[in-house]
C-alpha positions in Angstrom: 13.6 15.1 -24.1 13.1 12.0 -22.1 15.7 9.9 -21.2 15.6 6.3 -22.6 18.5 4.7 -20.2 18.9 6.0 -16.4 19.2 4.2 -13.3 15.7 4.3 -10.5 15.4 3.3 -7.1 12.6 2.2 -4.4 12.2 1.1 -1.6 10.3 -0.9 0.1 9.5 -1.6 4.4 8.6 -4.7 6.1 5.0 -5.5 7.7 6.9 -5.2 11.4 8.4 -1.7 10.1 7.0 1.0 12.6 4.8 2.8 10.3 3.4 -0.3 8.7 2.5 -1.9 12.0 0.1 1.6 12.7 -0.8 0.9 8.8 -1.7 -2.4 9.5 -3.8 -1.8 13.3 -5.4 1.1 11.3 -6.9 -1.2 9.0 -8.0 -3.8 11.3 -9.8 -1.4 12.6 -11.5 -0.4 9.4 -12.5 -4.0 8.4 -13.6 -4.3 11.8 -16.5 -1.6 11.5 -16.9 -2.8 8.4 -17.5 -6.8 8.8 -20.1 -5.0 11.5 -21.8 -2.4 9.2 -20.7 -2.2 5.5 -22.0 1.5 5.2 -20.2 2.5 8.4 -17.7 5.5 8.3 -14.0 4.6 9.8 -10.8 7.5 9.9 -8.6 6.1 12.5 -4.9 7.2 13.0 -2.9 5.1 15.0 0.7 5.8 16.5 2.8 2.9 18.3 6.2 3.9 20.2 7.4 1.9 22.9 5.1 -0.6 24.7 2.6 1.5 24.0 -0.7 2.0 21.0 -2.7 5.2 20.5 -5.7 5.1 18.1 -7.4 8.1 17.2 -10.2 9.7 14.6 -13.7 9.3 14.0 -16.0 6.6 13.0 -19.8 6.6 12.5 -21.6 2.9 12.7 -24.8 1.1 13.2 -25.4 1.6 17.2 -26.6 -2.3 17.3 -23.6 -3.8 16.4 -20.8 -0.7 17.1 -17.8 -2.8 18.3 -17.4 -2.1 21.9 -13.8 -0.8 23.4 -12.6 -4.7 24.2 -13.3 -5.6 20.5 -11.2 -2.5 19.2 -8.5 -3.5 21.7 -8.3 -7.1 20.5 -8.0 -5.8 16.5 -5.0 -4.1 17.4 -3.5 -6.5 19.8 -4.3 -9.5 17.7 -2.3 -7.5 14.7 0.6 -7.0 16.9 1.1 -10.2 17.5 0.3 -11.5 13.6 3.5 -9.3 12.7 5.2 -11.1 15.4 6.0 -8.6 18.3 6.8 -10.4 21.4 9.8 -8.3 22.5 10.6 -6.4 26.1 10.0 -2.7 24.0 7.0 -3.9 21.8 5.0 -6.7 22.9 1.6 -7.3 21.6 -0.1 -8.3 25.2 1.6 -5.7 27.2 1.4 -3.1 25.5 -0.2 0.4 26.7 -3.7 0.9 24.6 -5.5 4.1 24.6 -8.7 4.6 21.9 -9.4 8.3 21.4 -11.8 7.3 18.6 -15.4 9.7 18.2 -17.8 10.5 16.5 -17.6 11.6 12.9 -18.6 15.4 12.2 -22.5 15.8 11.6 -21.4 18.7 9.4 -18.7 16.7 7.1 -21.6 13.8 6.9 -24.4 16.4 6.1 -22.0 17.3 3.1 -21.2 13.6 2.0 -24.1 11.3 2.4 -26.7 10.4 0.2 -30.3 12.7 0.6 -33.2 13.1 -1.4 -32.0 13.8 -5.6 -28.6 14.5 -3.8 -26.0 11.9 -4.8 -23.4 10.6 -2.6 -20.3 13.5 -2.7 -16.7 13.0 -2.2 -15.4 12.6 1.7 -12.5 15.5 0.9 -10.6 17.3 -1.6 -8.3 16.1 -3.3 -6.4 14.4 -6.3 -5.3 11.1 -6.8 -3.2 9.3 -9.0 -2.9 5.7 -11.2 -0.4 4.1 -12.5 0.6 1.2 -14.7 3.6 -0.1 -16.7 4.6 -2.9 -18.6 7.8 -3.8 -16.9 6.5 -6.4 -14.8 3.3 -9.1 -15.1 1.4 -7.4 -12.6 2.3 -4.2 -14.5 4.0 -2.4 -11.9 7.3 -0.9 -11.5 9.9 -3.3 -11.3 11.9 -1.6 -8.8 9.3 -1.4 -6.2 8.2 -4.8 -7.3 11.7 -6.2 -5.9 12.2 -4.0 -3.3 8.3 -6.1 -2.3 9.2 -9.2 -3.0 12.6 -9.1 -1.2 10.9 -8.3 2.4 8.0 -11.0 1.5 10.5 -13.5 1.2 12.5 -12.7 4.8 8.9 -11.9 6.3 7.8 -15.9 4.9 10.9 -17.1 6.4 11.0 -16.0 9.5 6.9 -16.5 9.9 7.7 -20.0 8.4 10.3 -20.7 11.1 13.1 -21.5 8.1 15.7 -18.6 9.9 15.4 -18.2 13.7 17.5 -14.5 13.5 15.2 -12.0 11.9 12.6 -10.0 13.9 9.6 -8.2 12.2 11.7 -4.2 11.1 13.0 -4.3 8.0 13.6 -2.2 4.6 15.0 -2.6 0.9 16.1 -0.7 -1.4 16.7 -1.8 -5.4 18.2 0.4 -8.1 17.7 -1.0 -11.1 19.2 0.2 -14.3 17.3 0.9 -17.4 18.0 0.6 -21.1 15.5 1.8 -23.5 13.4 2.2 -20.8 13.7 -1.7 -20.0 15.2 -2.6 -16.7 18.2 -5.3 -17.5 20.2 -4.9 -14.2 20.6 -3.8 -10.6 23.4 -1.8 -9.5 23.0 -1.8 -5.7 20.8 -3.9 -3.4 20.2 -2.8 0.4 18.2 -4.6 3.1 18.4 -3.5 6.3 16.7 -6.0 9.0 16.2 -5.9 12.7 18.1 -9.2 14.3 18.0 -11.5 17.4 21.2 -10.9 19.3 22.8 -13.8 18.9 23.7 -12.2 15.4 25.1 -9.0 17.2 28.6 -9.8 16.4 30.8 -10.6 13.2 30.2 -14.3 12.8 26.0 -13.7 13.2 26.4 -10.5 10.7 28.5 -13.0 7.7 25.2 -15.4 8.7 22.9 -12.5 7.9 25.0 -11.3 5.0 24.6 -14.6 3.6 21.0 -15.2 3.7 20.1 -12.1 2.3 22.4 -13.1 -0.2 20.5 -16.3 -1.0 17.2 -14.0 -0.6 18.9 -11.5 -3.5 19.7 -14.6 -6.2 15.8 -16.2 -5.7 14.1 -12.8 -5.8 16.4 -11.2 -8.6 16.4 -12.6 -12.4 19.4 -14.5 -13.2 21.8 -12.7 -13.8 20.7 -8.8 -11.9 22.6 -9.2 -8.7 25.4 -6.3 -9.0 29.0 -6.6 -7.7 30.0 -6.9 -4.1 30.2 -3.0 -3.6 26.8 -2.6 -4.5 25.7 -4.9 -1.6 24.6 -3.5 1.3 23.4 -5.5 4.1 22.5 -3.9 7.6 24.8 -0.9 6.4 25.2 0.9 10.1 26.0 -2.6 11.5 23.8 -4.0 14.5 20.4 -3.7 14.0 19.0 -5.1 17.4 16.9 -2.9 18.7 14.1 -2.2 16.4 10.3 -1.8 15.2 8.1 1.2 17.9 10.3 0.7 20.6 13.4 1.8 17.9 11.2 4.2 16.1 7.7 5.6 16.6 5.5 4.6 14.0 2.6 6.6 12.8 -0.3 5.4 10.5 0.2 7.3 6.8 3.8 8.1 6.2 5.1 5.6 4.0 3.0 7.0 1.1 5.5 6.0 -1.6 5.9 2.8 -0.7 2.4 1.7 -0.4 1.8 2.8 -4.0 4.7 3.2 -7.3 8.0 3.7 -5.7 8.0 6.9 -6.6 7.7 6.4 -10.8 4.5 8.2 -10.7 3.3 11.7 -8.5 1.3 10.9 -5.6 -1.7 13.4 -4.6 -0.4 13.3 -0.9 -3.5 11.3 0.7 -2.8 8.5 2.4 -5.0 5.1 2.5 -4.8 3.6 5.6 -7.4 3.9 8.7 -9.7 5.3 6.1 -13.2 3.5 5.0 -13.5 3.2 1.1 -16.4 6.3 1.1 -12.8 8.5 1.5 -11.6 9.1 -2.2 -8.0 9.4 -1.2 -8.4 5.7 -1.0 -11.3 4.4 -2.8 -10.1 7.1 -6.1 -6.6 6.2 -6.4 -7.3 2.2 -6.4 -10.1 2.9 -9.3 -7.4 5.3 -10.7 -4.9 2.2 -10.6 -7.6 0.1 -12.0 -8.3 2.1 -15.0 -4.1 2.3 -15.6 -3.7 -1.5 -15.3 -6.9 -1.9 -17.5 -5.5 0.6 -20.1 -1.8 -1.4 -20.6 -3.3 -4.6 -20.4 -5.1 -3.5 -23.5 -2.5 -2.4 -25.4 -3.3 1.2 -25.4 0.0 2.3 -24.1 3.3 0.7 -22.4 2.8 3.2 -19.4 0.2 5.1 -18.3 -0.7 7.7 -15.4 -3.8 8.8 -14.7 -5.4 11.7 -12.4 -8.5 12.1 -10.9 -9.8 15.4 -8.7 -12.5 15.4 -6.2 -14.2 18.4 -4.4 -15.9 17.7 -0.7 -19.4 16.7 -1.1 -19.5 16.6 -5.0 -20.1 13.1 -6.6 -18.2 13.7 -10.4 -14.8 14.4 -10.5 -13.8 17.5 -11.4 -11.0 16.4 -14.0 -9.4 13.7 -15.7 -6.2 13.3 -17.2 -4.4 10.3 -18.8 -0.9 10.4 -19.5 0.7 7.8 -21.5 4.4 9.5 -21.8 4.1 9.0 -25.6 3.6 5.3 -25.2 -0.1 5.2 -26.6 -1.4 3.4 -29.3 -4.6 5.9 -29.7 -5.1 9.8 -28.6 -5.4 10.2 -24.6 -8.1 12.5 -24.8 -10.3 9.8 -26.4 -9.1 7.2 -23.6 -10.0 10.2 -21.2 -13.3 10.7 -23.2 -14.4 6.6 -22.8 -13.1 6.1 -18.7 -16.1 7.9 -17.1 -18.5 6.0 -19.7 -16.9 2.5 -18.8 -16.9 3.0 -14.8 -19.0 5.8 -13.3 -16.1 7.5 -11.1 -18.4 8.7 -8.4 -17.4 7.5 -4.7 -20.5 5.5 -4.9 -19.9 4.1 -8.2 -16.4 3.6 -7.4 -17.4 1.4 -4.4 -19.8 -0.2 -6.1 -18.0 -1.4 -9.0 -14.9 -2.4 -7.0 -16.9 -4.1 -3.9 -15.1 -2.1 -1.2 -17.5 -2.1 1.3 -16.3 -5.1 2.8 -13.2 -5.7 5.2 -10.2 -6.4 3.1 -8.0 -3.5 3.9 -6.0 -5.1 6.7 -4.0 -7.4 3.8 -3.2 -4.0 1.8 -1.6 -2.1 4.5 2.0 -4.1 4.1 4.6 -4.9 0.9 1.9 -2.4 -1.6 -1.8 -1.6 -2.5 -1.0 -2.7 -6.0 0.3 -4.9 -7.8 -1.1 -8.0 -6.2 -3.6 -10.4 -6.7 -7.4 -10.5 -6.5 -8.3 -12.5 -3.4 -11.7 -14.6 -3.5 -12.7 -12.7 -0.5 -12.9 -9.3 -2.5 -9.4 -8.2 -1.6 -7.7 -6.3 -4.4 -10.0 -6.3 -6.8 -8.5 -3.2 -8.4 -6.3 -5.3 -9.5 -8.8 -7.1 -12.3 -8.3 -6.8 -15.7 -11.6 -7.2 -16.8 -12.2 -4.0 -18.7 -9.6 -4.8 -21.4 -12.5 -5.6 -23.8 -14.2 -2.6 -23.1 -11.8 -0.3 -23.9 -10.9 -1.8 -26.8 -14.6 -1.6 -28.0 -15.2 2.1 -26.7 -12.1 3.9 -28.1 
């Protein structure tokens, strides 16, 4: 039977956090083929360690306007130094750069692309999962909402020059507690953030302590911030040396944190350094739109939703909605109307959603979801504009 009051955690990692800066140089490279050639095909891992930035994968792209080696360079330098990286381990203009990027498999694109009566198929295997809840306004979980919002916060400070002590790594973690499945309270709080070294002694760690502090009581609703044991601020003390020179970083492994916090499974895909053709990406934002779409119209208080691709093959293979007996109408019918609504091919998926166009840079740090359509096309899974048809088709 499930349990109505429990405690959850998530956590959440800063924009200058290791894997998030590959996260973030893999995407500029994506929207960088893509502002060039919106049909062009981008995987691109990246790993950064000390002073140095690897990129690897395959792309496929227009030959009259395929960005040269100097162009791929400056997308990943220029991110660098966005994030703020100007340190002796991790700089953005000295930095080692080596591009191991070719070209994309004749044999996967002979599967995938468009030909003759052939439809468009699905880049891999694979499932992918929504989600959406009603515990915050954007309808995400709240403990990964304020695990987000916490590093936005330092991040705007120290970009806004307000505290001169913070550099780029950093992490949170909120544990929230739930009663009646409504989150009233937090019961521990932990940030842990990379620091100048004029903080590395106890007078500059009481100055960290108590910004975060002030960070905790803006962030939090009145009223959430547990007791002083369930405080944690840099918990293994100094905190100096950080971001790739600390701790390599690697484009894809901070899976959980780029989508529910872990309330909802994940299918194991990650998004980053991949263009929206690859369903790993392009299916679990329409599978996040359709969950969003679902709550905001009062079909259920919570809602999961999985979708399952085959390589080369345009129609899902299955769909399942979950609404962990919150629904207001059966889940097979909601299952029944979703493919009727949006056509959940990878074409139709791209179409519908405008993804082929460069906004994937801005989703590679604090979530994929749960923020707010841009004017530019960014995070348009994040609409709620099917509301009335759901209503009308179930």
């Amino acid at each position: 039977m499930p349990r109505s009051s429990f405690t959850f955690t998530s956590e959440s990692v800063s924009e200058g956090h290791p894997d998030k800066v590959a996260d973030q140089i893999s995407d500029a490279v994506v929207d960088l083929f893509l502002a060039r050639d919106p049909v062009a095909r981008v995987a691109c891992e990246t790993l950064v360690t000390t002073q140095r930035i690897v990129l690897a994968g395959e792309v496929r792209c227009n030959p009259d306007v395929f960005p040269t080696l100097a162009d791929i360079e400056q997308a990943a330098r220029s991110t660098v130094k966005r994030i703020g990286y100007e340190q002796h381990g991790f700089h953005w203009q000295t930095a080692d750069f080596a591009c191991h990027l070719h070209g994309q498999s004749a044999h996967i694109a002979m599967g995938v692309d468009e030909s003759g009566n052939k439809d468009e198929g699905a880049g891999d295997q694979g499932i992918m999962f929504g989600y959406a809840t009603d515990e915050t306004p954007d309808l995400m979980p709240a403990t990964l909402y304020y695990s987000h919002r916490i590093l936005e916060r330092m991040a705007a400070d120290r970009h806004g020059r307000k505290v001169d002590f913070l550099e780029p790594d950093a992490k949170s973690q909120v544990t929230l507690v739930y009663e009646n499945e409504v989150p009233v309270k937090a019961t521990a709080l932990v940030v842990s953030t990379q620091h100048t070294r004029e903080l590395s002694n106890d007078a500059g760690q009481k100055r960290l302590r108590d910004y975060v502090m002030t960070v905790f009581e803006d962030v939090l609703p009145k009223g959430w911030l547990p007791n002083a044991a369930g405080i944690y601020v840099n918990p293994t003390g100094l905190f100096e040396i950080g971001g790739p020179d600390g701790d390599a970083g690697v484009t894809g492994r901070k899976i959980i944190v780029d989508t529910y916090g872990g309330a909802a499974p994940h299918g194991g895909g990650a998004f980053s350094g991949k263009d929206p053709t690859k369903v790993d990406r392009s299916a679990a934002y329409i599978a996040r739109y359709l969950a969003k779409n679902i709550v905001a119209a009062g079909l259920a208080k919570r809602v999961t939703i999985q979708l399952s691709y085959a390589i080369g093959v345009a129609e899902p293979l299955s769909i399942l909605v979950d609404t962990h007996g919150t629904g207001t109408v059966d889940e097979a019918k909601i299952e029944a109307a979703l493919p009727q609504i949006v056509r959940l091919t990878p074409k139709g998926i791209r179409t519908h959603l405008g993804l082929n166009r460069p906004i994937y840079q801005r989703t590679a740090a604090y979530g994929h979801f749960g923020r707010t359509p841009d004017a530019e096309g960014g995070f348009s899974w994040e609409k709620t504009d099917l509301v009335d048809a759901l209503k009308g088709a179930i």
